[in-house]
C-alpha positions in Angstrom: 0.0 0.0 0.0 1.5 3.3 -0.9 0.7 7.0 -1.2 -0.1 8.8 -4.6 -0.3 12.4 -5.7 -2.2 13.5 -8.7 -2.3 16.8 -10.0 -5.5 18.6 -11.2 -3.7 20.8 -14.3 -7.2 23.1 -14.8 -7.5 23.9 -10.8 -3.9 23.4 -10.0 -5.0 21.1 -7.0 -2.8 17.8 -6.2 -4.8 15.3 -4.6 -3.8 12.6 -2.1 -4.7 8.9 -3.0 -4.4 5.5 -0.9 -3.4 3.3 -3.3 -3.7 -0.4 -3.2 -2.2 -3.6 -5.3 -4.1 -6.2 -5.6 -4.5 -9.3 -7.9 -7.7 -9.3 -10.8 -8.3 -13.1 -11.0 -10.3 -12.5 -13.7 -8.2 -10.6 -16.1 -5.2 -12.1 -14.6 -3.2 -8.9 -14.1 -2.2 -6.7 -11.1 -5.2 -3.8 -10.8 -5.1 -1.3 -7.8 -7.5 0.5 -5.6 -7.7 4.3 -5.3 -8.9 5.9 -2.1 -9.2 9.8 -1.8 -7.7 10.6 1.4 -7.0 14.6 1.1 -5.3 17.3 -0.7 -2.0 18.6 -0.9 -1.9 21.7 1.0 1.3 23.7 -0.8 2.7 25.8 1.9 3.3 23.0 4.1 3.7 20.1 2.6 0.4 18.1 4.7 -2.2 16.5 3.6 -5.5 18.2 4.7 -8.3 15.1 5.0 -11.5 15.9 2.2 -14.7 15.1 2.5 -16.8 12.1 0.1 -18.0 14.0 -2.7 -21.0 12.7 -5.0 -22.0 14.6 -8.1 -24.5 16.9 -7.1 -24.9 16.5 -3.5 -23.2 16.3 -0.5 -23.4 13.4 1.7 -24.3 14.0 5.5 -20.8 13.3 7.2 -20.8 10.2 9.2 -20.8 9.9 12.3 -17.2 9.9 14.1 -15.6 8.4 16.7 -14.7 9.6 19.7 -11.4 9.2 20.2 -10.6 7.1 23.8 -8.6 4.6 25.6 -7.7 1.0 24.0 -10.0 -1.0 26.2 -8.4 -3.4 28.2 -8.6 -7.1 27.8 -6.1 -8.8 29.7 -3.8 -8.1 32.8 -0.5 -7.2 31.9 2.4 -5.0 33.5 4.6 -4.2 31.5 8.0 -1.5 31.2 6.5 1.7 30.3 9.1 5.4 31.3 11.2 5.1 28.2 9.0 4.5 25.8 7.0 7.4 27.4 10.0 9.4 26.1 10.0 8.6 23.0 5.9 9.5 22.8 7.0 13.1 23.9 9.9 13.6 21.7 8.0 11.9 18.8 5.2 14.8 19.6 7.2 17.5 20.1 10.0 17.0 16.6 6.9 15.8 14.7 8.2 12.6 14.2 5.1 11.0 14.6 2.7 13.1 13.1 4.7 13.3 9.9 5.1 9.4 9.9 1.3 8.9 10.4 0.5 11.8 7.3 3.0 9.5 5.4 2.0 5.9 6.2 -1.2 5.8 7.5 -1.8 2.1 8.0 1.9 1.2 9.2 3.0 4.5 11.6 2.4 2.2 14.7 4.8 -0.5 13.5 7.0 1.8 12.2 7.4 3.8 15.5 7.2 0.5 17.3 10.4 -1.2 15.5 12.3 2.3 16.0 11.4 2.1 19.7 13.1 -1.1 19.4 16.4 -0.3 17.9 16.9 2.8 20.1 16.1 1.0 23.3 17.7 -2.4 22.9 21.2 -1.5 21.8 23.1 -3.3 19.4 20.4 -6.1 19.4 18.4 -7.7 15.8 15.4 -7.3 15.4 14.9 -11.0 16.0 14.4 -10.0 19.2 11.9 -7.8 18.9 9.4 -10.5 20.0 10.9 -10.9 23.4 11.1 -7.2 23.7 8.0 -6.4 23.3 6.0 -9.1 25.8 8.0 -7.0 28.2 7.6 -3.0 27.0 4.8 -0.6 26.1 4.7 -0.1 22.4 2.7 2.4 19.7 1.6 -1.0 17.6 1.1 -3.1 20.9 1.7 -6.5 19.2 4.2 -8.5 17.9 6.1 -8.0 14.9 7.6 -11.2 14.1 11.0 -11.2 11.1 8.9 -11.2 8.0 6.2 -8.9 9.1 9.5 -6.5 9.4 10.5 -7.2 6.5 7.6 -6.7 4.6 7.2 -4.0 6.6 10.4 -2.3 4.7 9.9 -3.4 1.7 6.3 -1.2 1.7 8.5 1.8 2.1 8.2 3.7 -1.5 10.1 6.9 -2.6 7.1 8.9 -2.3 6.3 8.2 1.2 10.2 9.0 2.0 10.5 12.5 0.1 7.1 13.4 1.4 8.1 12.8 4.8 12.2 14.7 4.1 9.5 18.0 2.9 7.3 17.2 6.0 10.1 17.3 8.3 12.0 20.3 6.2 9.2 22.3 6.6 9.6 22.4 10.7 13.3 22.9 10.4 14.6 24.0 7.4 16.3 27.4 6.8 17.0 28.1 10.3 20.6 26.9 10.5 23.6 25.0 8.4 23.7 22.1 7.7 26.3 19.6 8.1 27.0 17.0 5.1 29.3 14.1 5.2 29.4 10.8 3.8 30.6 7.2 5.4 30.5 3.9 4.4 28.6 0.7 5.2 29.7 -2.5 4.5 28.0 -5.6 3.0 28.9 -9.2 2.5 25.7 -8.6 0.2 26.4 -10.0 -3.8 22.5 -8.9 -4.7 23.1 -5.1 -3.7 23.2 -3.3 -7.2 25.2 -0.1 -5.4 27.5 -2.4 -3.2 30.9 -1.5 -4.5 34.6 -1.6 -3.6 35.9 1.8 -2.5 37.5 3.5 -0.7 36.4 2.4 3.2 37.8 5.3 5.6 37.7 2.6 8.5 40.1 0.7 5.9 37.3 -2.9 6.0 38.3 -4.6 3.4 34.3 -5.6 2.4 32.6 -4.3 -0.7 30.2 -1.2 0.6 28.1 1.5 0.4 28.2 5.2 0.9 25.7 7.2 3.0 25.2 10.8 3.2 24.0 12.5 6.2 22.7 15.8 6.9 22.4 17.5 10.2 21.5 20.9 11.8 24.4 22.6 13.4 22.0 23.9 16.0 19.3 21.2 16.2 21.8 18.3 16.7 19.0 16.4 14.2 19.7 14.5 11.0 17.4 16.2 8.7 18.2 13.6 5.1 19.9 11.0 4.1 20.9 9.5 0.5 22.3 6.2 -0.3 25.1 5.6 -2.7 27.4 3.2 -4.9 30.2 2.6 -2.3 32.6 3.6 -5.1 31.3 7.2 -5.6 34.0 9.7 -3.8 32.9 12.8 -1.6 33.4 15.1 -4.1 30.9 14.0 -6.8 27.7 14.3 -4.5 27.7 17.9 -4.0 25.9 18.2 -7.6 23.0 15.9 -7.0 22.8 17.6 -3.3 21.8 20.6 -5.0 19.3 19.4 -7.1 17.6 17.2 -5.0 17.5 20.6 -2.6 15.9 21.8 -5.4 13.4 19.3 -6.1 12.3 19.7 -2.5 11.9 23.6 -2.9 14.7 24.4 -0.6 16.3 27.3 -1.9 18.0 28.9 1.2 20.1 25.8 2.2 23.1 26.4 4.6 26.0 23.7 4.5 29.2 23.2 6.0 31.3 20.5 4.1 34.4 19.0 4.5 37.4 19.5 2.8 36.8 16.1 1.0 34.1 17.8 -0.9 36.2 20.7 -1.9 37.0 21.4 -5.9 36.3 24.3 -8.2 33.2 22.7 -9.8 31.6 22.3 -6.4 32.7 25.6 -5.5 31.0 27.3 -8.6 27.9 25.0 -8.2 27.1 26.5 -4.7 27.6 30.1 -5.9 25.3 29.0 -9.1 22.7 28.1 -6.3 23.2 31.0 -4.2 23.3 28.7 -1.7 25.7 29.8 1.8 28.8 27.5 2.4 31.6 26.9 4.9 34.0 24.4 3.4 37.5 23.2 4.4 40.0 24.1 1.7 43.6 22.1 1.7 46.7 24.1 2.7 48.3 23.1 -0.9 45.9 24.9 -3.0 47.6 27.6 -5.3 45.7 30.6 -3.3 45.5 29.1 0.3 49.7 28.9 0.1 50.2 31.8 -0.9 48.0 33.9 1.7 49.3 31.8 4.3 53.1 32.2 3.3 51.7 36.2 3.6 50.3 36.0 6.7 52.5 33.1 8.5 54.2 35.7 10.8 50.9 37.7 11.3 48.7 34.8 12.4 50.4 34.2 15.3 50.4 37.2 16.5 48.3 38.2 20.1 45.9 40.3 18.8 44.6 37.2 16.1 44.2 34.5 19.4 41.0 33.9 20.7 41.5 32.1 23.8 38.4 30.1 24.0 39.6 28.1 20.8 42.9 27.9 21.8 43.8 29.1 18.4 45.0 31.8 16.4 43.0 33.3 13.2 42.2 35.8 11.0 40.2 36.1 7.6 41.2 37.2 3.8 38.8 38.8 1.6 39.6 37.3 -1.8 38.2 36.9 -5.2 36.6 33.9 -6.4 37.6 33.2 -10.1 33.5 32.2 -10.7 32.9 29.9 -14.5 29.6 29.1 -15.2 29.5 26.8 -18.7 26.5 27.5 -20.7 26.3 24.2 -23.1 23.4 25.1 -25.2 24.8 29.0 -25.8 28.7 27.4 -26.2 30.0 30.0 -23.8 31.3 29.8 -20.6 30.4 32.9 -18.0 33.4 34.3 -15.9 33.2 36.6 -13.1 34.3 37.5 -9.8 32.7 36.4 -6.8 33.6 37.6 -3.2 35.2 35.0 -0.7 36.4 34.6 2.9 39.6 32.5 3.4 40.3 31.7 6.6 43.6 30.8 8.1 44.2 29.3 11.3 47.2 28.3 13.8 46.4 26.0 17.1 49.5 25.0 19.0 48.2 21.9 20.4 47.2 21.0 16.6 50.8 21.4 16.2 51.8 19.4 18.7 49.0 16.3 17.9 50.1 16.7 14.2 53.6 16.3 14.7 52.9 13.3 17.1 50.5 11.5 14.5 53.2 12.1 11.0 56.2 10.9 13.7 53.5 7.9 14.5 52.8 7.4 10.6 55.9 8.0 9.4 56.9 5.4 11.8 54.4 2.8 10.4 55.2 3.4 6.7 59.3 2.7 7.9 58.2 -0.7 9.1 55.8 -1.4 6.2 58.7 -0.8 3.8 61.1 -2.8 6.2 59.0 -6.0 6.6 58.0 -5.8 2.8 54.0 -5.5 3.5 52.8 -2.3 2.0 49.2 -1.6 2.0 47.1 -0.9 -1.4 45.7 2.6 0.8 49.4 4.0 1.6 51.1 3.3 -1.9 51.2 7.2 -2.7 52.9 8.0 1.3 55.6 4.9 0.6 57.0 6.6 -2.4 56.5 10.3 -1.0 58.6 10.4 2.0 60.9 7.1 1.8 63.1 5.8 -1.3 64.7 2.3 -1.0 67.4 1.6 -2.9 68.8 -1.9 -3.5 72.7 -3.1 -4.3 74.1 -6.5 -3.9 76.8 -5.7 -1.6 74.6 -2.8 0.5 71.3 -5.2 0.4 68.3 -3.3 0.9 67.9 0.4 2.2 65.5 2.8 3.4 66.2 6.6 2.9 63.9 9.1 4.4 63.2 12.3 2.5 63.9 14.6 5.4 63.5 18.0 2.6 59.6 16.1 2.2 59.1 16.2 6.0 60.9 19.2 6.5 57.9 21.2 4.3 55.3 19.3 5.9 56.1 20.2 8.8 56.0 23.5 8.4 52.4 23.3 8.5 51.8 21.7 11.5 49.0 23.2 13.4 47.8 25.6 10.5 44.4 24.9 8.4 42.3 27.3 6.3 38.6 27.6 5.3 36.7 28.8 2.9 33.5 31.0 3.0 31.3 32.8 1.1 29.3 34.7 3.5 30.6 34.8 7.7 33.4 36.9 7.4 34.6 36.4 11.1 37.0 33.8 11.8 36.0 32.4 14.7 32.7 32.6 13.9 33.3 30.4 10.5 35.5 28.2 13.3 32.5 27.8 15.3 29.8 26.7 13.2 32.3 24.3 10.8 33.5 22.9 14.6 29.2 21.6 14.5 29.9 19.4 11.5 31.2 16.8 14.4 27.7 16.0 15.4 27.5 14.1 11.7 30.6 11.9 13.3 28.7 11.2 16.2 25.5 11.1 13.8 27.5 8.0 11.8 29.1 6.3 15.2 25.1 6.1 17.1 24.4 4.7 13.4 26.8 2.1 13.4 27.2 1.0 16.7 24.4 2.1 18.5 21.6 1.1 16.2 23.4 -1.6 15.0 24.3 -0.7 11.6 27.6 -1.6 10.7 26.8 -4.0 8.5 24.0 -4.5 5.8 21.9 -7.3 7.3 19.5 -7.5 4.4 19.4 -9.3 0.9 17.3 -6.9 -1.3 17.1 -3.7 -2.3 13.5 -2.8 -1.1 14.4 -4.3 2.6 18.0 -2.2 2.2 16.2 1.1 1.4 13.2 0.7 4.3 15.8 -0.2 7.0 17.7 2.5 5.7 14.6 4.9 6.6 13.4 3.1 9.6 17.6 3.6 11.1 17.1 7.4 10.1 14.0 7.8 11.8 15.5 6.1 15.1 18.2 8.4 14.3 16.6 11.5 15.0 15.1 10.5 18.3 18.3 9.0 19.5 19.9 12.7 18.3 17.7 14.3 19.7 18.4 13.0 23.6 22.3 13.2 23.3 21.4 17.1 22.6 18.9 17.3 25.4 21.5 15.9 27.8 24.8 17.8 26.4 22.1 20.8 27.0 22.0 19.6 30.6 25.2 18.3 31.1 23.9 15.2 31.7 26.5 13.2 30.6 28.2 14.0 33.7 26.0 11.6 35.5 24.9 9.2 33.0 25.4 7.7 30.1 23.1 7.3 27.5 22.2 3.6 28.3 22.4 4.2 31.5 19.6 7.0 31.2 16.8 4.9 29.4 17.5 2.3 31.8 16.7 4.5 34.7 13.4 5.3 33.2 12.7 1.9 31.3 12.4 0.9 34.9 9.0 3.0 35.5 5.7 0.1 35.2 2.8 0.3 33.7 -0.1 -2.0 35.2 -3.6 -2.8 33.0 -6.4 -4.7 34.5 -10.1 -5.2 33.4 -11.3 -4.3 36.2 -8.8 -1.5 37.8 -8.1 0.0 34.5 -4.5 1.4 34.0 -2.2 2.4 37.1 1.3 3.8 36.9 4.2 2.6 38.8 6.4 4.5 41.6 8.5 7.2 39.9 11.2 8.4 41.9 12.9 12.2 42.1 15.9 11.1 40.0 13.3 9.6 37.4 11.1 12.9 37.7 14.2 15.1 37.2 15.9 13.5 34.3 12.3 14.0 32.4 12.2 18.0 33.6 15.8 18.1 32.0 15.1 16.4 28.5 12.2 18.8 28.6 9.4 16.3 29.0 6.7 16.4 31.9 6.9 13.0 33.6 4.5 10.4 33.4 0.8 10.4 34.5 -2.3 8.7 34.2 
């Protein structure tokens, strides 16, 4: 069962159909069911419910339910404070609301198997079963393997984007957003985008690439692509734009890496007007020689902010802007305004100087014990040459003029703006892409995602949705309790344990009844910003 929108061209409305499959025994051929659910309201994005309409007259509404309590039919007592969390933060992001707009019929399972994943860490979902005998859950029932995996396989396209514009339209536009890109491995043969590439935890499995965003300010993951694991950083930046467009977000924020850095990318985001922070590489042509300008100015006392640590100051250049036009056969030049900023942090210095010693170290031994590897092949030849005589035997010369230049710039690194002026204030915001990190390592470990435990691409792309989904509510408690400082007292584990531990208790006869909660329990929920638990 899906979701599909169909535009009327004469009134300009897009309506909102339930549509479902089924099998014509007659004819022998797959037919499907059309259901008017709504229309498409265009400012934001939600689905506003319509009435039945018959030609000519209206028909009287029927009657509607009231909505109330599930009666009870059995006794049960079962854990209940933590997945009272979840209800709240579900409420209060619009989690749940936008998953309901977008999969009416599955929302409760879908909420129920994300409940799961966040609660019982590093678990399958195999488990789910016992789980949920023991917890209070939106669907209330078991979902046994297949019904999960059915259950990602119903996740279409449509239902995805429409719940990225849902979710966009509560956040978007209010903050940058911080892209990067990691990979997943798979011992998977059926995956068409399961590739070799290069895998920056150096597995040697086939894989595939994931993009995240996240709001600097939010601490949420607001999208997600998936990607051939041979695709390299720096060709997604185009199709990052014009799936931005497709969405209609035109005022898009981003802070990249220096991974995504090159002049095409550069001229793409000043194509799109969009506003950028990006790390450049100290080698680059301009960045050397502003820095070889400024080397002896950076460091002075004026340029350190001592909250950083770090020295800085900013460079208004000129971006040398090209624009191809293929169907005029010209190519645009002008010249667009640019911040470079340069920076010098001591303890950087130190670190990097520690790490090369430590690499260069490694690479020594490599070459000494004959076992290079595939990833260092450029590093081997770069700072060591061996030589080879039959009366010397076998030597290993180090390039000390290579070393010396690099470590000249120990401790310095540059970015590259094109609208905060302020150094610190660049610093600052590009410092927030580490909640994608974190973003990829809850991913992985926490939510159990470091390796591809499905066989098709259907169940690949609806787990992929359902671990983004639990991603946001897991996002969004690590922010609550950073917020709090928190962490100073728990850890996250140790936090939904603490509340997991509140009962829930359902009798026939007595109705519902909510177990003790004590003043730690109360004050961990005033701190997340939920009001505790109450019948």
């Amino acid at each position: 069962m899906g979701i599909v929108y169909q535009k009327n061209k004469q009134t300009g409305i897009t309506y909102v159909y339930r549509n479902e499959a089924y099998w014509d025994k007659e004819k022998q051929q797959s037919r499907a069911r059309r259901v008017l659910i709504g229309k498409l309201d265009p400012k934001t994005g939600e689905i506003v419910p319509t009435r039945s309409y018959r030609k000519g007259t209206d028909p009287a509404p029927a009657p509607s339910k009231k909505p109330g309590p599930v009666p009870i039919t059995r006794v049960r007592r079962d854990f209940y404070g933590a997945s009272y969390l979840l209800d709240q933060i579900g409420k209060s992001t619009g989690v749940a609301a936008d998953l309901k707009a977008c999969f009416p019929d599955q929302y409760k399972m879908l909420l129920s198997v994300i409940y799961f994943l966040i609660l019982e860490e590093n678990n399958s979902l195999s488990r789910f079963s016992h789980w949920q005998r023991l917890h209070v859950h939106p669907y209330g029932e078991d979902i046994p393997s297949q019904r999960s995996s059915e259950l990602f396989q119903a996740i279409d396209e449509q239902q995805r984007m429409m719940f990225f514009r849902l979710q966009g339209k509560r956040r978007m536009e209010k903050e940058y957003w911080a892209f990067d890109i990691t990979s997943i491995s798979s011992y998977s043969e059926t995956l068409n985008q399961v590739k070799k590439g290069r895998n920056k935890e150096h597995d040697r499995l086939p894989q595939i690439n994931l993009a995240l965003l996240f709001g600097e300010q939010s601490g949420l993951p607001f999208y997600y692509r998936k990607l051939p694991g041979n695709i390299t950083d720096v060709k997604t930046v185009r199709q990052l734009m014009e799936e931005f467009d497709v969405m209609g977000y035109k005022k898009v924020s981003v802070l990249l890496d220096r991974g995504f850095y090159s002049r095409e990318n550069i001229n793409l985001l000043y194509r799109n007007h969009q506003k950028f922070i990006i790390g450049v590489k100290l080698g680059l042509t301009y960045v050397r020689e502003a820095l070889e300008e400024e080397r002896d100015n950076l460091q002075l006392w004026s340029n350190l902010h001592p909250q950083f640590g770090a020295y800085g100051l900013c460079r208004t250049i000129q971006w040398d802007y090209e624009q191809e036009r293929p169907q005029k056969g010209d190519v645009i030049r002008a010249q667009r305004r640019a911040y470079l900023h340069l920076f010098y942090n001591p303890e950087k210095a130190a670190r990097d100087q520690a790490e090369m010693n430590e690499y260069l170290t490694s690479l020594h031994n490599d070459l000494a014990s004959n076992t290079r590897k595939e990833y260092r092949m450029k590093d081997y030849d770069r700072y060591f040459t061996v030589t080879s005589t039959p009366k010397r035997g076998r030597k290993i010369i180090p390039k000390e003029d290579v070393m010396r230049e690099t470590a000249r710039n120990y401790g310095y690194f540059a970015l590259l703006s094109n609208e905060v002026n302020d150094p610190f204030e660049a610093l600052s915001l590009y410092r927030s892409k580490d909640i994608v990190e974190k973003g990829f390592g809850n991913l992985k470990d926490r939510l159990n995602f470091r390796r591809m435990q499905v066989s098709s691409e259907l169940s690949l792309n609806g787990k992929l949705f359902v671990e983004f989904v639990a991603l946001i509510y897991l996002s969004y408690i690590k922010k609550k309790m950073q917020d709090a400082k928190l962490f100073e007292q728990w850890t996250l584990q140790g936090l939904l344990d603490e509340l997991d531990t509140i009962e829930r208790f359902e009798s026939p006869e007595h109705g519902r009844l909510l177990g003790e909660i004590t003043q730690k329990q109360k004050d961990i929920f005033v701190s997340l910003d939920v009001d505790p638990p109450s019948l």
